[in-house]
N, C-alpha and C positions, 0 to 999 in steps of 0.2 A: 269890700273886704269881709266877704261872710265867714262868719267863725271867731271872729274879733273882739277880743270884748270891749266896751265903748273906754276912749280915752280921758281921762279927765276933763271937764267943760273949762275950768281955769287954767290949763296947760299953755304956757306961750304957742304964739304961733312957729316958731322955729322951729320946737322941741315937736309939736304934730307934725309939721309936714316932712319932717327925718322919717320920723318913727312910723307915719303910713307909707314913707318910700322904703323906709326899710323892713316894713310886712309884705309889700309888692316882691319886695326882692326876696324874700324867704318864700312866697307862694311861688315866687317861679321856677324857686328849686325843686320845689315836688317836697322836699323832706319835712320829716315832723322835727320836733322839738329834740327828740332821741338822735334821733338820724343826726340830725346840725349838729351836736352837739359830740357825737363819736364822730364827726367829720373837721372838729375844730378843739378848740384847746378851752372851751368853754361848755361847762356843764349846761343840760335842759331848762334848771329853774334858772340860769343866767339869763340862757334866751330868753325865760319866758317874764324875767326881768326888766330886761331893754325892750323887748316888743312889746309890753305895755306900759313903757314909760317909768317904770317904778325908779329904774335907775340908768344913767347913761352907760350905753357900752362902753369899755376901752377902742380905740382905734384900732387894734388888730385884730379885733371882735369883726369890726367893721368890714376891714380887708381881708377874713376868710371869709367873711358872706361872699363879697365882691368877685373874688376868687372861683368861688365855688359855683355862684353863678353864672360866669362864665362875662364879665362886664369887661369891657375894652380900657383901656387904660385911661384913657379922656373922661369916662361914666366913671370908672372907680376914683379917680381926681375929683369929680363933682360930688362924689358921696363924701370923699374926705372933706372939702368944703361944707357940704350940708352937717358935718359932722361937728368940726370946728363953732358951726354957728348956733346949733343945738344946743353945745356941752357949754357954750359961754352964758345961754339964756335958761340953762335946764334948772328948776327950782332948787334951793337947797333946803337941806330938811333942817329943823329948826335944833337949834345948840343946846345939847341935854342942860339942865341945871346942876347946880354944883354937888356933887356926888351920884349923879345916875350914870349910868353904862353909856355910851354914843349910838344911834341910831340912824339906820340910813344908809349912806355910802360913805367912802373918799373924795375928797376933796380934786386927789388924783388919780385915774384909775389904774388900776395896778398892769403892768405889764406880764405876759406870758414869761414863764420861767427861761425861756430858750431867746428872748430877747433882755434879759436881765442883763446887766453890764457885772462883767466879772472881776470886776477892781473891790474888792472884799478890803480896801483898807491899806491894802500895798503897795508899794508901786513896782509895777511889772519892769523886768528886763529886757530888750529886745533881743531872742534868741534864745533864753537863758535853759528851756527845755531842751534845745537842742544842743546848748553846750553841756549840760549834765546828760545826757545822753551817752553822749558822746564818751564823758570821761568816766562811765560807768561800765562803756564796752570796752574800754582800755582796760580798767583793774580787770574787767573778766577774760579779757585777753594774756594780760600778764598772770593770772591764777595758774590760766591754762598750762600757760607756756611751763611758769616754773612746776607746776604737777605732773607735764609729761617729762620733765627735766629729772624730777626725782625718780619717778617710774621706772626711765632709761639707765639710769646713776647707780 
């Protein structure tokens, strides 16, 4: 893995052997840090976060690598596993004292905004877009009517 820079010596072994299958899988893209990074919902210094360990990817991190590398569904299943086993062993960084800022990462990685769950607090209606729709092209159906009504009148 030339160009690498070296992984932490105290790194569990789960969290390396991710993290050099997942520099494997980034060299086999060809792209740099830019490139992945205009090809995925994750910034450069993200990559260049997770491929050195700094912080665990999110899993959707994982599956555009996957993706984009072109992995078969059985390989991209096995990264998700090597993933799983990593983010349960991956260090945590140590709990600010009382009154410092927090440092490090989440506890849970954040999701891409485009798989965020769109229940903001409400409970959804099933349909209910399409019944306000609906009864929005009615009023503007009756506007019509009675407008071309007076017009004629």
């Amino acid at each position: 893995m030339g160009g690498w820079q070296p992984l932490p010596d105290d790194l569990p072994a789960e969290v390396r052997h991710f993290v050099e299958q997942l520099r494997l899988l980034k060299d086999r893209t060809g792209l740099s840090l830019v490139a992945l990074g205009a090809k995925t919902a994750y910034s450069k210094s993200s990559w260049h976060r997770y491929l050195n360990a700094t912080q665990p990817p999110p899993r959707q991190a994982v599956a555009a690598l996957c993706r984009i590398a072109g992995l078969a569904d059985t390989d991209a299943e096995r990264f998700g596993v090597r993933w799983e086993l990593a983010v349960q062993a991956w260090p945590r960084p140590a709990k600010p004292a009382e009154g410092e800022a927090a440092a490090g990462y989440e506890d849970d990685p954040t999701l891409p905004w485009w798989d965020t769950p769109e229940d903001h607090g409400r409970e959804r209606v099933p349909g209910a877009r399409l019944l306000l729709s609906a009864v929005l092209l009615l009023v503007l159906m009756l506007l019509v009517a009675v407008g071309g009504a007076l017009a004629l009148g």
